[in-house]
C-alpha positions as CSV (number, residue, x, y, z in Angstrom):
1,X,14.4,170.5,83.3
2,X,11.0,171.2,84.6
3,X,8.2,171.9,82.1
4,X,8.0,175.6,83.3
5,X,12.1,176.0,82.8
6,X,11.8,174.8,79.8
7,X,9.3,177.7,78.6
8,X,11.8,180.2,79.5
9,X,14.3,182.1,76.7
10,X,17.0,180.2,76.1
11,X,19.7,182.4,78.1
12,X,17.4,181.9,81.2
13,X,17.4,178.1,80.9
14,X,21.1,177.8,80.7
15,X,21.1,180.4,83.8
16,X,18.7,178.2,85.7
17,X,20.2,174.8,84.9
18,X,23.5,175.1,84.5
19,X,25.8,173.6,87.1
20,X,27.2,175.9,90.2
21,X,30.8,176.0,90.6
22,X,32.5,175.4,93.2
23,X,33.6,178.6,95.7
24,X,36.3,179.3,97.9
25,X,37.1,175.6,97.6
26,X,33.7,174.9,98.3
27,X,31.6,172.7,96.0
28,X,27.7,173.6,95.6
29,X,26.4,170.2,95.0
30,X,24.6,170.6,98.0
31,X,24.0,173.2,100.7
32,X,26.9,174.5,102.7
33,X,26.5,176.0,105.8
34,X,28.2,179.9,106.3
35,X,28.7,180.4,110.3
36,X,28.2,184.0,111.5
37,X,31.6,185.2,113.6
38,X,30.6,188.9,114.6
39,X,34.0,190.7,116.3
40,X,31.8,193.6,117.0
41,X,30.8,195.2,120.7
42,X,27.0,195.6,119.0
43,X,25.7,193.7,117.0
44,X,22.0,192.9,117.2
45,X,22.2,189.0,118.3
46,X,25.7,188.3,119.8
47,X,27.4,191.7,120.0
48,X,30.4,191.5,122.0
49,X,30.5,187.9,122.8
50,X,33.0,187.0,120.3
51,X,35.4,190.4,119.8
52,X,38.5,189.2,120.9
53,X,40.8,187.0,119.0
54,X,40.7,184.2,121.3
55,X,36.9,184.0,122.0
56,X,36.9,184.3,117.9
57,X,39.2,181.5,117.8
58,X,37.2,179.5,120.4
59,X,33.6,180.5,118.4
60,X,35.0,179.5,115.3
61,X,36.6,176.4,116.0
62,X,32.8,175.0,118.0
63,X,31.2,176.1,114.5
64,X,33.5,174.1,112.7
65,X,32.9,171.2,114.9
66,X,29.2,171.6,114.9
67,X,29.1,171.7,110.9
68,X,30.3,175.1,109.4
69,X,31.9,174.8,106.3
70,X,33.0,178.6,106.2
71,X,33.2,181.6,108.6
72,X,32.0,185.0,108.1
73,X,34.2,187.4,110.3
74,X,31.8,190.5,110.3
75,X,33.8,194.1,112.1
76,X,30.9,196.2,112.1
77,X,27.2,195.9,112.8
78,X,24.6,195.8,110.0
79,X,21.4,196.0,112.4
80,X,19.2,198.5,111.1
81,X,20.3,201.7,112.6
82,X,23.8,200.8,113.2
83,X,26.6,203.6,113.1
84,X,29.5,203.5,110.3
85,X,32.8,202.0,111.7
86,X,35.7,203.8,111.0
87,X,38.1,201.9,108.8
88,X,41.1,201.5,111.3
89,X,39.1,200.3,113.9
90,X,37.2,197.9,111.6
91,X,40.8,196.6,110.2
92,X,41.8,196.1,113.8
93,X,38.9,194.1,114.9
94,X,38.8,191.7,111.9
95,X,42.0,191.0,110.4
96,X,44.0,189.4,113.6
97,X,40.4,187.3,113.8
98,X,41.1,186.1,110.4
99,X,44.7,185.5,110.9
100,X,43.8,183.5,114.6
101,X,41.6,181.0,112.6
102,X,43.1,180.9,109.3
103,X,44.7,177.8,110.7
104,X,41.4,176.0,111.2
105,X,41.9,175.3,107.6
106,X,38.1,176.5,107.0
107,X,37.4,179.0,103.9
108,X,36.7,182.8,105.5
109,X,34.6,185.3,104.4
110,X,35.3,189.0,105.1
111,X,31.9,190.8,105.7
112,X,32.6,194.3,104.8
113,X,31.6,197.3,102.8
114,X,35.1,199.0,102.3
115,X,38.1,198.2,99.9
116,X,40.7,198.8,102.7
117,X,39.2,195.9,105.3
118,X,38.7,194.0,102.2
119,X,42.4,194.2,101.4
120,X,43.7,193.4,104.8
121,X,41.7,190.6,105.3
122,X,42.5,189.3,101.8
123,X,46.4,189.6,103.2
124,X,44.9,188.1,106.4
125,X,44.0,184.5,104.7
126,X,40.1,185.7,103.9
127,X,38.8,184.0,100.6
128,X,36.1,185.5,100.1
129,X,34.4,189.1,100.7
130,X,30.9,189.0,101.7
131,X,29.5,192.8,101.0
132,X,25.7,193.5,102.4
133,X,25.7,197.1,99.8
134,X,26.4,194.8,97.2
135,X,30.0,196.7,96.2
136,X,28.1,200.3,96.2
137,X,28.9,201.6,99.3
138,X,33.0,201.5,97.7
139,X,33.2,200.4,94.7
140,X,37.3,200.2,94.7
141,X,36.2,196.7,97.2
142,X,34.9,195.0,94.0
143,X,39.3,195.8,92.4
144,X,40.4,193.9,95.7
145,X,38.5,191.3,95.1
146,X,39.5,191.2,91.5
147,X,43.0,191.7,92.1
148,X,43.4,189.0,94.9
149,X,41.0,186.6,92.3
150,X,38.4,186.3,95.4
151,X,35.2,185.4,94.9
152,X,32.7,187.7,96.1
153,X,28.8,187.6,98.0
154,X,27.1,190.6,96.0
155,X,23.8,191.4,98.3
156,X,20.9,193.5,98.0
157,X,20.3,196.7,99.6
158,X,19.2,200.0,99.6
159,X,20.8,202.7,101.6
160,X,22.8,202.2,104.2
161,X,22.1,200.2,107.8
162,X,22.1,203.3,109.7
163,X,18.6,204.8,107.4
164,X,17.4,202.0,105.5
165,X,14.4,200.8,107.4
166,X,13.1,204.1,107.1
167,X,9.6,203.4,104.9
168,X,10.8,201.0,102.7
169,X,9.1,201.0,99.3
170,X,8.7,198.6,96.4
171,X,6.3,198.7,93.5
172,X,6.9,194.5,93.5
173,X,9.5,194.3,96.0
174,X,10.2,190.3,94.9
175,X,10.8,192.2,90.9
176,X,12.3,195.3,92.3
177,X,14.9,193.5,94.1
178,X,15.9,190.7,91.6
179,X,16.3,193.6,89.1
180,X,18.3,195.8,91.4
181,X,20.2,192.5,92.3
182,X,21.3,192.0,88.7
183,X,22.3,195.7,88.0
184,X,24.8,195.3,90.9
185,X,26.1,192.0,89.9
186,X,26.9,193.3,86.5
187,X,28.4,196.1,88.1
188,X,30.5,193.7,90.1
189,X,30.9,191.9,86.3
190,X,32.1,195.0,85.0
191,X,34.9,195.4,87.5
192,X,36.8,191.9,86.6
193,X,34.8,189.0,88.8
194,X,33.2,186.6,86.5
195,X,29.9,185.4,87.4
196,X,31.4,182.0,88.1
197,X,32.8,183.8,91.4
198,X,29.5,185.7,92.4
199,X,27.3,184.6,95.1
200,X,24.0,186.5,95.4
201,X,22.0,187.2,98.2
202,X,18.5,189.1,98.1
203,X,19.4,190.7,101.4
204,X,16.2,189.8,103.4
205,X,15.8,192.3,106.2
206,X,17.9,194.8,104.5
207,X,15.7,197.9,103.5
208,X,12.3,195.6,104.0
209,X,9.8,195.2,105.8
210,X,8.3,191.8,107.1
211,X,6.0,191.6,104.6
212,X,8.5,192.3,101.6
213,X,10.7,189.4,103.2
214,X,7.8,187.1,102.8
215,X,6.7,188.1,99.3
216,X,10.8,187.4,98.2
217,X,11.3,184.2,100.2
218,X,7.7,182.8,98.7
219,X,9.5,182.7,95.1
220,X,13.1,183.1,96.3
221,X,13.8,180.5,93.4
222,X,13.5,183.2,91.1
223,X,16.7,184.8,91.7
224,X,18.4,181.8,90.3
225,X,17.7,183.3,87.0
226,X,20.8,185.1,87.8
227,X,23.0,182.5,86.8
228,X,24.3,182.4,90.3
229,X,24.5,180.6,93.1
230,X,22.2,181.8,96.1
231,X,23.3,182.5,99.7
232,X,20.1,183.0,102.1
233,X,21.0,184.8,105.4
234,X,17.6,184.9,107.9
235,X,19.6,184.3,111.1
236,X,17.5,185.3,114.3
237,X,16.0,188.7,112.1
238,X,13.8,190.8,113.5
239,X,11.0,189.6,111.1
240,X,11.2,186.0,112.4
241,X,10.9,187.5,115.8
242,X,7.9,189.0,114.9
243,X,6.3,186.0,113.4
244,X,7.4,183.6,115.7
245,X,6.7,185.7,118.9
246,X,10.5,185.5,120.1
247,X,11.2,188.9,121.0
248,X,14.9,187.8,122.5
249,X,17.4,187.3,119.3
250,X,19.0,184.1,121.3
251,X,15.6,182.3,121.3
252,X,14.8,182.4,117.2
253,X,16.6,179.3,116.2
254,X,13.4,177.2,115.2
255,X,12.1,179.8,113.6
256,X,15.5,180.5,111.5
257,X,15.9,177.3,111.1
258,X,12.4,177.2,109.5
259,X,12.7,179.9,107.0
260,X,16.6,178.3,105.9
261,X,14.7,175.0,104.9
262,X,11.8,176.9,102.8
263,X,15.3,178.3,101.0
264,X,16.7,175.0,100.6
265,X,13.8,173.6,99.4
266,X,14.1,176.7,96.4
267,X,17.6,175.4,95.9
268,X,19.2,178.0,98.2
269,X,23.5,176.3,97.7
270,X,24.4,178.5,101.4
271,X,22.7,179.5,104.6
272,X,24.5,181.8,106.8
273,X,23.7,181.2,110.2
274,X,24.1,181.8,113.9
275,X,22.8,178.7,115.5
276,X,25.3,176.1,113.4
277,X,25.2,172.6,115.1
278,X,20.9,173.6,115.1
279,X,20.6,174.2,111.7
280,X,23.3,171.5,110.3
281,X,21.6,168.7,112.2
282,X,18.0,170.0,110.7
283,X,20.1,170.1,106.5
284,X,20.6,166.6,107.7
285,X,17.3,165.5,108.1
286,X,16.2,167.4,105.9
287,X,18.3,166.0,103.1
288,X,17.6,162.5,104.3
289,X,13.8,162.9,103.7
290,X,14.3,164.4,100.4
291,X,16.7,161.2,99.2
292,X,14.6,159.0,101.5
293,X,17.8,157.3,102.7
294,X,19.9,158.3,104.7
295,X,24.0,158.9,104.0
């Protein structure tokens, strides 16, 4: 324990040093790596490339291959701005996706904000639901994923995608969002799923601005006061855009891959990414420097 652990109460310490379990059959004894599967005609980076079952398939078996250790089936865009899918059509994009790979023997994640996806892609083979308004937007989602025993990815975010990079605001938005983070995971707590099945994610570019995204990744190690484990998602955002002068989503892998490290090195356990083989090669190297072997 490090001498500045060690000054915390003693409910932080255990939250900060106690072991992660494992997830959706996943252990975190090191850093997993979540591959992005959008079915969607629009979403910011790859909309449309991946929308039918087969291309899904084809998508998710090359992540697989290149290093992904679970897929996140996403039905409707999250950009900022981004209309609200209507439930049918959301059901119909992801749950034959889920179904097609299920067979790749992979954990999946449904990423969704409504109890009715959730519960046909918990029948659809999902393990895990993944839910960007941190189980506001519906909170009958967090009684699916209680009564299928799921684990869930409880993230941070105010309003909704289609308003909420309208003037952000935070008096301390690294505070403000770890306190905001921990009111909806006890929600979450309330509704059945034990901690030991939360994920948490501080939603970076959700509701902030670049600057607030800096400020919250500088001491992203913070939020492991929460007593769970921490899933960072940067992939190709507009703020790495910004800062590393790639204007085109496709062209902001070094720059993801960048900002994913600067997480691991907090003790981020999962990076949910576009650009898999990329960012699983750099873990590796990664990982070897910090052991100063290699496996």
């Amino acid at each position: 324990m490090s001498a500045a652990a060690a000054r915390c109460p003693e409910d932080w310490q255990r939250r900060l040093c106690r072991p992660r379990p494992a997830l959706a059959g996943l252990s975190l004894d090191r850093p997993r790596i979540m591959g992005i599967l959008n079915v969607t005609p629009d979403s910011f980076s790859d909309g449309g490339a991946h929308n039918a079952p087969e291309a899904a398939l084809a998508h998710a078996r090359a992540m697989a291959e290149a290093g992904a250790e679970m897929i996140d089936v996403g039905g409707e865009s999250t950009r900022p701005g981004a209309a609200d899918v209507p439930v049918e059509e959301e059901i119909a994009r992801t749950a034959p996706v889920i179904r097609a790979i299920a067979g790749l023997g992979l954990p999946i994640s449904i990423d969704t904000r409504k109890a009715p996806v959730g519960r046909a892609a918990a029948e659809a083979g999902a393990g895990l639901i993944n839910d960007v308004s941190g189980f506001a937007h519906d909170p009958a989602l967090a009684d699916v994923a209680a009564t299928f025993g799921l684990p869930v990815c409880v993230m941070h975010m105010r309003a909704t995608p289609a308003d909420m990079h309208v003037a952000p605001h935070y008096d301390n938005a690294l505070l403000d969002t770890y306190d905001e983070l921990e009111a909806r995971i006890a929600a979450v707590e309330a509704a059945g799923i034990p901690r030991a099945r939360i994920l948490a994610d501080p939603g970076i570019g959700f509701a902030k601005t670049a600057q607030h995204n800096l400020e919250i990744l500088n001491r992203l190690s913070l939020f492991h006061g929460l007593g769970c484990p921490l899933l960072l998602g940067v992939s190709r955002k507009r703020f790495i855009g910004t800062i590393g002068q790639a204007p085109e989503a496709r062209d902001r892998a070094p720059g993801s891959i960048a900002v994913a490290l600067a997480g691991v090195a907090q003790g981020v356990q999962m990076l949910r990414v576009h650009d898999v083989a990329e960012t699983a090669q750099a873990l590796r190297l990664w990982q070897a420097v910090a052991r100063g072997r290699a496996e």
